[in-house]
C-alpha positions as CSV (number, residue, x, y, z in Angstrom):
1,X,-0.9,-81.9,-26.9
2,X,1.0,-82.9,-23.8
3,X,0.5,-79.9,-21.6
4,X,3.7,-80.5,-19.3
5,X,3.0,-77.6,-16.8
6,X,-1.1,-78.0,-16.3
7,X,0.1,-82.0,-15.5
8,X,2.2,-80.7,-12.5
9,X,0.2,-78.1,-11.3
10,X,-2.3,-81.1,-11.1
11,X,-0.5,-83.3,-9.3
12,X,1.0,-80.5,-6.9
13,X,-2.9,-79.5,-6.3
14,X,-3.5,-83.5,-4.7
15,X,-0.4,-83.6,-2.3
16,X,2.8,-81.4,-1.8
17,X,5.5,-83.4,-2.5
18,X,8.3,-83.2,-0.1
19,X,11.4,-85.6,1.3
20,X,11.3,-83.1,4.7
21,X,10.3,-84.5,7.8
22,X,9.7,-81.8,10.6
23,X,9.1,-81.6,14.6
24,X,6.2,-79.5,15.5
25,X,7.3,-79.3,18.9
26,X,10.4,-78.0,18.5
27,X,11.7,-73.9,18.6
28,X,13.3,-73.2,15.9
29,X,15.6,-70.4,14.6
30,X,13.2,-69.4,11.4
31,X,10.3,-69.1,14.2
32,X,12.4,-66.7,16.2
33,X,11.2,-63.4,17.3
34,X,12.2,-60.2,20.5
35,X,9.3,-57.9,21.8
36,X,11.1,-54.3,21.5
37,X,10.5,-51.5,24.4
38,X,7.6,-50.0,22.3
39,X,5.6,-53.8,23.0
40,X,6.1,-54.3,18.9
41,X,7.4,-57.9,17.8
42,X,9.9,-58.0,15.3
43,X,10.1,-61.7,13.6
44,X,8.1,-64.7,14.0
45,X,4.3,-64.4,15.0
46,X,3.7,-66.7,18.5
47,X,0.5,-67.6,17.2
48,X,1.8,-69.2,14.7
49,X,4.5,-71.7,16.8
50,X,1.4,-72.1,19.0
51,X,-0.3,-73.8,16.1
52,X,2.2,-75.3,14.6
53,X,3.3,-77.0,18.3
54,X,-0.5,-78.4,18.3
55,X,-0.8,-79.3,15.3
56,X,-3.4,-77.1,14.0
57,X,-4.8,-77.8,10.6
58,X,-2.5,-75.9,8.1
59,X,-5.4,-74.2,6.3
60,X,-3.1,-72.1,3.6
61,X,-1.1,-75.3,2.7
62,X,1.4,-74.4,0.1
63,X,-0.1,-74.2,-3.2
64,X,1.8,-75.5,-6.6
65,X,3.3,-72.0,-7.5
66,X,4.8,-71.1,-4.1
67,X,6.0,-75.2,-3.9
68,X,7.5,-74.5,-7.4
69,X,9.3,-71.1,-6.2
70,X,10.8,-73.0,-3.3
71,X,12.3,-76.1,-5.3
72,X,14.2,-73.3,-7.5
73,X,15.3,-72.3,-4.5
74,X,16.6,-75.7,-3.1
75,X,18.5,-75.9,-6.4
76,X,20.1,-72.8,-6.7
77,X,21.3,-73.1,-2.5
78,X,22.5,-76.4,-3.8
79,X,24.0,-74.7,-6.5
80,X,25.6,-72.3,-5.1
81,X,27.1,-74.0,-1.7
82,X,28.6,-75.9,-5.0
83,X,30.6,-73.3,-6.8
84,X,31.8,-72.6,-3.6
85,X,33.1,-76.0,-2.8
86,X,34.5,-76.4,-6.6
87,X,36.5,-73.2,-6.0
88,X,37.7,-73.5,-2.6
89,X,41.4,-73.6,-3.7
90,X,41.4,-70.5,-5.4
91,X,39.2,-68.6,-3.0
92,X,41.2,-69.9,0.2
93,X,38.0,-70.9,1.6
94,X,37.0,-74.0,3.2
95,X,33.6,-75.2,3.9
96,X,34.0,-77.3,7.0
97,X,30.2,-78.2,6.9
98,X,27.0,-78.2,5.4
99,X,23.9,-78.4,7.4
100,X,25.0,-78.8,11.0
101,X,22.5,-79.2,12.9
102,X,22.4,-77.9,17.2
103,X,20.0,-78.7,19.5
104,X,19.1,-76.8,22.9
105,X,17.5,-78.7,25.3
106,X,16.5,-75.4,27.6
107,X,14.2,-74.3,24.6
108,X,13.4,-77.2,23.1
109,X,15.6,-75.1,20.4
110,X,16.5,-77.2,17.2
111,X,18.0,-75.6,14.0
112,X,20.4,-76.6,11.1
113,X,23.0,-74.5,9.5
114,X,23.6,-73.3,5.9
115,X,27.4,-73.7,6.7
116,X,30.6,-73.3,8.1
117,X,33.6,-71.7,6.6
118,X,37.3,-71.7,7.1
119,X,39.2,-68.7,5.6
120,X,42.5,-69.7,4.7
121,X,43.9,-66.2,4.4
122,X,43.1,-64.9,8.1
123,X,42.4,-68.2,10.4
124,X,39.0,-67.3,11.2
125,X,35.5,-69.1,11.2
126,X,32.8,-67.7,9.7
127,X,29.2,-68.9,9.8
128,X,26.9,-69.1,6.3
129,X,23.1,-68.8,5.6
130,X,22.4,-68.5,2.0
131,X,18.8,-67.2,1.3
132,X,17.2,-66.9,-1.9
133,X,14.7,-63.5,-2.4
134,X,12.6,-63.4,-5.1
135,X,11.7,-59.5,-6.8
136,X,10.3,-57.8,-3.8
137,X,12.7,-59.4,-1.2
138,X,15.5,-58.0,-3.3
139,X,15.1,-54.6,-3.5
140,X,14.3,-54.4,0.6
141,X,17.6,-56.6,1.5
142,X,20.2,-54.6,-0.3
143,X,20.7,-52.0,2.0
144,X,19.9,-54.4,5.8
145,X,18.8,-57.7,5.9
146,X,15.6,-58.7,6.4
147,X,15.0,-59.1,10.8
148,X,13.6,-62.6,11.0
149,X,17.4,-63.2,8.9
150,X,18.8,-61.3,11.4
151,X,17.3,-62.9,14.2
152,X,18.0,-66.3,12.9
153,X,21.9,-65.9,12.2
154,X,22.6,-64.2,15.8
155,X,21.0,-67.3,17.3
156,X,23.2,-69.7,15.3
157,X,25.8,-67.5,15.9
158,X,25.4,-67.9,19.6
159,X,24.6,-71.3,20.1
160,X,27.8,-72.0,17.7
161,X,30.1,-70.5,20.3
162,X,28.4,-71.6,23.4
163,X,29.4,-75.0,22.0
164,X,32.5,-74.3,21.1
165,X,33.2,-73.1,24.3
166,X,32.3,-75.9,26.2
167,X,34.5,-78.6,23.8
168,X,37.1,-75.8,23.8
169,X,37.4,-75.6,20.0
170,X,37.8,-72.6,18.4
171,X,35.2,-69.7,18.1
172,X,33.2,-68.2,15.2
173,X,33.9,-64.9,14.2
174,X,30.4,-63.9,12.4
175,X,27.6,-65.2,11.0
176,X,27.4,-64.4,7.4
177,X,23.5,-63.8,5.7
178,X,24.6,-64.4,1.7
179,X,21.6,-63.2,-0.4
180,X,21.2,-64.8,-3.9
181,X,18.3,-63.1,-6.4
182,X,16.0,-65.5,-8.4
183,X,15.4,-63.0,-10.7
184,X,16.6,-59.5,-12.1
185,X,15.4,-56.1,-11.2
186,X,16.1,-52.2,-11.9
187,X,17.4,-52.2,-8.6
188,X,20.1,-54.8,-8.3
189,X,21.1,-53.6,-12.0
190,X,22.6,-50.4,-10.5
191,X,24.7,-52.7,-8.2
192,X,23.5,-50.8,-5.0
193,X,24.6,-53.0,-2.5
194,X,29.0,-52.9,-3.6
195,X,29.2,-57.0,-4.7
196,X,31.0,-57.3,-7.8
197,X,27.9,-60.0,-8.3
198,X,24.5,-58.0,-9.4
199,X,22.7,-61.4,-7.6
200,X,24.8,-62.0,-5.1
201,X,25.8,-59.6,-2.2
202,X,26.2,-60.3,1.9
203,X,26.0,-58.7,5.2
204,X,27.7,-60.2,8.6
205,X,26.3,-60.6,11.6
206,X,28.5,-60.0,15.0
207,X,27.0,-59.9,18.5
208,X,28.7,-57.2,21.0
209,X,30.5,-58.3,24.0
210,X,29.2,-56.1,26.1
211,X,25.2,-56.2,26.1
212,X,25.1,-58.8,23.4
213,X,23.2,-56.8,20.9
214,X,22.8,-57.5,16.9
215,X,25.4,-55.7,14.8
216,X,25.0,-55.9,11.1
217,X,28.2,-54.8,8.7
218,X,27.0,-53.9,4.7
219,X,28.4,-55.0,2.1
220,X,29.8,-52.0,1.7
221,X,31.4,-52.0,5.4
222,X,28.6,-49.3,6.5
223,X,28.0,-50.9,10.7
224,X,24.5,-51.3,11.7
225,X,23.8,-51.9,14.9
226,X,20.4,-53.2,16.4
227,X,20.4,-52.4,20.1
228,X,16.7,-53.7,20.6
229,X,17.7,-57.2,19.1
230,X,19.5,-58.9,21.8
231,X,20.4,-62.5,22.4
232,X,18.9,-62.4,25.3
233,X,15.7,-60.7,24.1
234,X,15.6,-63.7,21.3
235,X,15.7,-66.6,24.2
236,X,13.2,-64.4,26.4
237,X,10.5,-64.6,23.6
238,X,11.2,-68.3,23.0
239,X,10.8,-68.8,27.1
240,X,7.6,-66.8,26.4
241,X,6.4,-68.3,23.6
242,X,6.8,-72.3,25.8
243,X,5.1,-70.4,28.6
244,X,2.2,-69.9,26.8
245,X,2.4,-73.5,25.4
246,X,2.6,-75.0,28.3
247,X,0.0,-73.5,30.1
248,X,-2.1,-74.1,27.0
249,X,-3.2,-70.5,26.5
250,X,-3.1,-69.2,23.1
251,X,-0.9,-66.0,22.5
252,X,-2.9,-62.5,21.1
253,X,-2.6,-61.7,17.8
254,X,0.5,-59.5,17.1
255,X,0.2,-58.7,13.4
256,X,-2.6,-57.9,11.4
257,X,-4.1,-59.4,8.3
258,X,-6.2,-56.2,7.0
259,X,-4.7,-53.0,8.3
260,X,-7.6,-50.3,9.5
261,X,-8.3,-47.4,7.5
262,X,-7.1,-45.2,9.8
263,X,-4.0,-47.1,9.6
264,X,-3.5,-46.9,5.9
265,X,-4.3,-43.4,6.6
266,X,-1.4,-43.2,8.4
267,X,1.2,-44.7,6.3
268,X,0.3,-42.7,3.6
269,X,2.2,-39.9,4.6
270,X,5.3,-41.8,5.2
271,X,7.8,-42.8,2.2
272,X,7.9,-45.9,1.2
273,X,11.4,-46.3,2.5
274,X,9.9,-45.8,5.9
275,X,7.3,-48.3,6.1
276,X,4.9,-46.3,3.9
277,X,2.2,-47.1,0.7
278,X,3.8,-47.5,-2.3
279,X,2.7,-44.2,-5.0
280,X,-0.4,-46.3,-6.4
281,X,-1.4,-47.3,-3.2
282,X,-1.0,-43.7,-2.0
283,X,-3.0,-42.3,-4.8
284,X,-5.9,-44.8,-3.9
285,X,-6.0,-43.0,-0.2
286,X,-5.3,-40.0,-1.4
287,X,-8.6,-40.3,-3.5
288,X,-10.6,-41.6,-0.4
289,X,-10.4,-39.0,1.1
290,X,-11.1,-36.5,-1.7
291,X,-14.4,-38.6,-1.7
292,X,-15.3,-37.6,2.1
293,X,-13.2,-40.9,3.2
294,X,-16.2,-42.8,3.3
295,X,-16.1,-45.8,6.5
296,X,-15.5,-49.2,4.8
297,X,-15.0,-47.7,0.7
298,X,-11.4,-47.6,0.8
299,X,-11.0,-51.2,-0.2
300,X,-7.2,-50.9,-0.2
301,X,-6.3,-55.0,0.9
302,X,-2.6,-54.7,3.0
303,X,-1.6,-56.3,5.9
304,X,1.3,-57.9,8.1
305,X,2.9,-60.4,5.7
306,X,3.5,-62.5,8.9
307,X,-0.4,-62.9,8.5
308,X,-1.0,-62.8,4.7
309,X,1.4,-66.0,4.0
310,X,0.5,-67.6,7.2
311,X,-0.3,-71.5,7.2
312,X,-2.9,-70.8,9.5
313,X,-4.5,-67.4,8.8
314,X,-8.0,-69.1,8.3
315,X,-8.0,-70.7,11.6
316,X,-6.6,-67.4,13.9
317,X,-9.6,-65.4,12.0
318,X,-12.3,-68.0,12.5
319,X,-14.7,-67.6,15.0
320,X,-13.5,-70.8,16.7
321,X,-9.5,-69.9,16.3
322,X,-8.8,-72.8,19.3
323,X,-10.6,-75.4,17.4
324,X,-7.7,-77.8,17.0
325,X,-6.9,-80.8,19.6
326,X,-5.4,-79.0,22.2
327,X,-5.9,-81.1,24.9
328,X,-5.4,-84.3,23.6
329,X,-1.8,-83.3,21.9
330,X,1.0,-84.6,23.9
331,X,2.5,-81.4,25.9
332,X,6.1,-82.5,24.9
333,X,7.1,-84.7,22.4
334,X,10.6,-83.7,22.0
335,X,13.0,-85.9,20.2
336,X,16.9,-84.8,19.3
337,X,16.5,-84.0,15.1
338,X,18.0,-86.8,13.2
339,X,21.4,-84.9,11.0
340,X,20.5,-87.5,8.1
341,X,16.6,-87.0,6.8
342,X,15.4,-84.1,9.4
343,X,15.8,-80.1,7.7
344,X,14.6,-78.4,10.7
345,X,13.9,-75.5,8.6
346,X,12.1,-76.7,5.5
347,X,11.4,-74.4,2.7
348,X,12.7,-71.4,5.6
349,X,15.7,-70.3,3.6
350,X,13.5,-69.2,0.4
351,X,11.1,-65.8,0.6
352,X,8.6,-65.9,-1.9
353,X,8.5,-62.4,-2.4
């Protein structure tokens, strides 16, 4: 019998297969990141641009299932920006362009839009990132965006207009974050998040005049606003994160891989909602420490995602996490991305989860 999936899995397990080409040595808007007042990081890890700028050995290359989740969700971001271009007419909106790409010499900043759209019925420009969230992703996003989304569409939004204020063309108004669901869930059934679409809902992104900090509008119209992400807090941590590049000094560890006990302690007596366990993974601490919470027995396995899906988890835990050719990797190497074969984010628009 021709086994058609064990075939691919095969040939997935010799070589991803891939038409992207990227820079390492470039900043871009998927590794973006701001250090709130607290000292937490919200967003990208700097360890991991730090590898990725040296070319550290990707020890949790992408395996056949996860290279499989993100091809579906190539296709349906294909998909999609197609239905909207087939019904432009009736929905008085334009797309003006697909994957415009922006590059900011004072960062070494490169990134690549989703879109751009014209709406016919009020003049205005609006910005478009379309991300695809698998089951877990889905139910967090309804009600906010996910941050690193956040952070990512407030730099496109800004670097849009800085532009367009130097040609003199006109400005954007938002930056819109359009979440599709690859697959069905209690959740979305109930239509939560007010799109007539059970898969499909959005949120916009603004940025305030006055101290340029994040503001997020529901689907629903409910305003968020994020006072801690700030545009320039975004471009401070990317300064910080060349800093540390250039002077060839690897960044600390933000996140965690395996949370302490004492943390999972912790977070057991928050809701879920809040950052909490889920009820299972309650129960199990709950237990623990019927049992006398024995040091080392709780064998709960959680961590920062940031460090669980990492490329290169194995090589920041290793005993020898600075291994890789450091000195011999040119300091910068940067070349303006090509708009034809280049995606500066590869495989960034599609969570997993």
């Amino acid at each position: 019998m021709l086994d058609i999936p064990k075939r691919l899995f095969e040939a997935l397990e010799q070589k991803p297969i891939t038409n992207r080409v990227r820079n390492n040595q470039q900043m871009y808007p998927s590794s973006a990141s701001v250090r709130l007042k607290n000292g937490d990081i919200q967003g990208a890890c700097a360890r991991q641009t730090y590898y990725r700028w040296f070319a550290a050995s990707r020890d949790g290359q992408m395996d056949p299932e996860t290279q499989l989740v993100c091809d579906y969700g190539d296709a349906l971001h294909d998909m999609l920006t197609g239905l909207m271009s087939r019904t432009s007419r009736l929905s008085n909106l334009d797309i003006l362009s697909v994957e415009q790409g922006f590059y900011n010499p004072s960062i070494f900043g490169a990134g690549r839009t989703d879109g751009v759209l014209y709406d016919n019925n009020t003049n205005l420009i609006h910005g478009l990132e379309i991300k695809t969230v698998g089951d877990y992703k889905s139910t967090v996003t309804i009600d906010s965006p996910a941050v690193e989304h956040i952070l990512q569409s407030a730099q496109y939004l800004h670097e849009y207009n800085e532009n367009a204020k130097k040609c003199g063309t006109q400005e954007i108004q938002d930056w819109i974050i359009l979440y599709l669901a690859r697959s069905e869930n209690y959740k979305l059934k109930k239509y939560p998040h007010r799109s007539p679409f059970k898969y499909l809902w959005q949120f916009t992104v603004e940025i305030d005049k006055t101290d340029q900090h994040v503001i997020v509008t529901t689907q629903a119209g409910n305003v968020i606003h994020y006072r801690e992400i700030t545009i320039s807090g975004i471009y401070d941590r990317f300064k910080e994160n060349l800093k540390s590049i250039k002077e060839k000094k690897i960044p600390d560890r933000e996140f965690e891989y395996q949370y302490s006990e004492e943390k999972l302690t912790a977070m057991s007596k928050l809701t879920y909602a809040q950052g909490g366990l889920s009820k299972p993974d309650t129960a199990k601490v709950d237990k623990w420490i019927a049992a006398g919470a024995p040091e080392g027995e709780l064998g709960l396995s959680k961590g920062d995602f940031s460090c669980r899906y990492c490329d290169y988890s194995k090589t920041c835990y290793s005993d020898a996490s600075d291994v890789f050719d450091v000195e011999n990797t040119a300091l910068i190497n940067i070349k303006k991305p090509e708009t034809t074969e280049e995606d500066t984010d590869s495989h960034q628009t599609h969570d997993i989860f």
